[in-house]
N, C-alpha and C positions, 0 to 999 in steps of 0.2 A: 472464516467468520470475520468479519470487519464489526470492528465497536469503536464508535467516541465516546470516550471516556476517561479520567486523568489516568497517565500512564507515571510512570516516575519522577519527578519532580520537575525535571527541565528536558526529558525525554518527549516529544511531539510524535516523533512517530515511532513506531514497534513494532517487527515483524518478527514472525517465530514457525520456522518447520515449514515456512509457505511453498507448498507445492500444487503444478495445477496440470489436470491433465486433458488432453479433449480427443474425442472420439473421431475418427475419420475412418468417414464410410465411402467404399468405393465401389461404381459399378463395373464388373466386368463381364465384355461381352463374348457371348458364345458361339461358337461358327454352326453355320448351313449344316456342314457336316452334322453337330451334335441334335439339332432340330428332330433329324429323320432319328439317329440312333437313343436317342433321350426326350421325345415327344412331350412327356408329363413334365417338364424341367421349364421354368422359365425363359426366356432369351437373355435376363440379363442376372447376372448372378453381385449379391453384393457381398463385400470383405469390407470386415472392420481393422482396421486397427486404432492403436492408442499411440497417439502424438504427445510427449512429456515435454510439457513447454518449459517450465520450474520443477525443482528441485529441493523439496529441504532447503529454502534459503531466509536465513536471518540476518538481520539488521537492526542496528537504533539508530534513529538521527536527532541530535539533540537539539536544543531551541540556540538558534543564530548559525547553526552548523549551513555548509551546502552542502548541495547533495546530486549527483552525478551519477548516470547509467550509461555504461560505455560494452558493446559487445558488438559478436559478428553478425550476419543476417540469422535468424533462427534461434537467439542466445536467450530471448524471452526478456527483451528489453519492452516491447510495449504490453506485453503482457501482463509486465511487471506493474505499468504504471494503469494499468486496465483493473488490475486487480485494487490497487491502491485509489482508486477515483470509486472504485465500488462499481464498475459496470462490468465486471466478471466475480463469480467468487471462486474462492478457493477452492481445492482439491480437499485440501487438507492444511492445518495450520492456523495463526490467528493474525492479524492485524488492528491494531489499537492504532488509533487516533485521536491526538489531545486539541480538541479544536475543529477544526475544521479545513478541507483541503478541496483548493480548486485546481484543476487540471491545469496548467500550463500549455497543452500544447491539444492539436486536435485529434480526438482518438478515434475518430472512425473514419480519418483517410486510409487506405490504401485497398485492398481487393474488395469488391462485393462479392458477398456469400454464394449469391445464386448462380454466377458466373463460375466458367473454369477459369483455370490459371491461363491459359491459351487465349481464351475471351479478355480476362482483364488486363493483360497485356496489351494485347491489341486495343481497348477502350481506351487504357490511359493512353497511348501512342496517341490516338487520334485526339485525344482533350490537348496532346502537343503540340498539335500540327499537323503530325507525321503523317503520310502515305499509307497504303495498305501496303505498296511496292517496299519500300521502307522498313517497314515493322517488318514484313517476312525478311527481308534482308537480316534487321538485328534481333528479331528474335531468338538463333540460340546462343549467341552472346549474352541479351537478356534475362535467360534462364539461368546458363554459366554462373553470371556475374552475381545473379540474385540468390544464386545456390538451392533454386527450385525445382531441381532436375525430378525427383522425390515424385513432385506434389501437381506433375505435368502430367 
C-alpha cells in the first residue's frame, strides 16, 4: 500500500514489512519423442515460479537526511525504488509518503518484458554499436557478469 500522508513529524518517508514478490512463468519445451507417447499434452508445458525480489524491509528517512541504495545485481535495488515512485505495488507491507516524491533516475531502462534475456542482450549490444560477431563473443561473460544465468 503507498499512501501520502503525514507520517511523523520530520519523517518523509516510511517503509514497513515491504516485501514484493513476482511470478515467473516459464515455458518448457517437449521433445518429438513425448509428442507420439503423450499425444493429448501440449508441446510446451509452463512452470511457475516465484521470484522474491524484497523482503520484510523497513526504513525511515527523515526530512534533510540522504538516502542511498547500494546492492549486488538481483538485491532489489530498483525494485526498491519502483515500489517507492509507485509503479510497482507491494506484496505486502506499507509505504507512507509525506509529500511528494519524483523519481530521480529512469525506471524503465533496462530489459523489455516481451523479449528474452538472450534477445535483450543482444538489442542492447547493438543500441552500442556492437556486432552480432561481438555480442556472441561476450555474451556469456554477459550473463556471468550480470548473474543472470537463472533467468537465461
Amino acid at each position: 500500500m503507498r499512501e501520502n500522508s503525514k507520517a511523523a513529524a520530520e519523517t518523509v518517508i516510511q517503509v514497513k514489512g515491504l516485501t514484493k514478490n513476482f511470478n515467473l512463468d516459464r515455458q518448457k519445451s517437449r521433445t518429438i519423442k513425448s509428442m507420439f507417447t503423450h499425444p493429448l499434452r501440449t508441446l510446451r508445458k509452463i512452470e511457475s515460479t516465484t521470484q522474491h525480489a524484497l523482503k520484510e524491509v523497513s526504513f525511515e528517512v527523515k526530512k534533510g537526511e540522504f538516502f542511498g541504495i547500494v546492492g549486488r545485481n538481483g538485491s532489489g535495488k530498483s525494485t526498491l525504488l519502483k515500489l517507492l515512485a509507485g509503479v510497482y505495488q507491494p506484496s505486502t507491507g506499507n509505504i507512507t509518503i509525506d509529500g511528494s516524491l519524483v523519481p530521480f533516475i529512469e525506471l524503465g531502462v533496462g530489459f523489455h518484458p516481451e523479449l528474452t534475456g538472450r534477445e535483450n542482450i543482444f538489442l542492447n549490444g547493438a543500441l552500442l554499436g556492437f556486432s552480432r560477431k561481438e555480442m556472441q563473443d561476450m555474451y556469456p561473460k554477459i550473463v556471468e557478469f550480470a548473474e543472470l544465468d537463472k533467468f537465461m
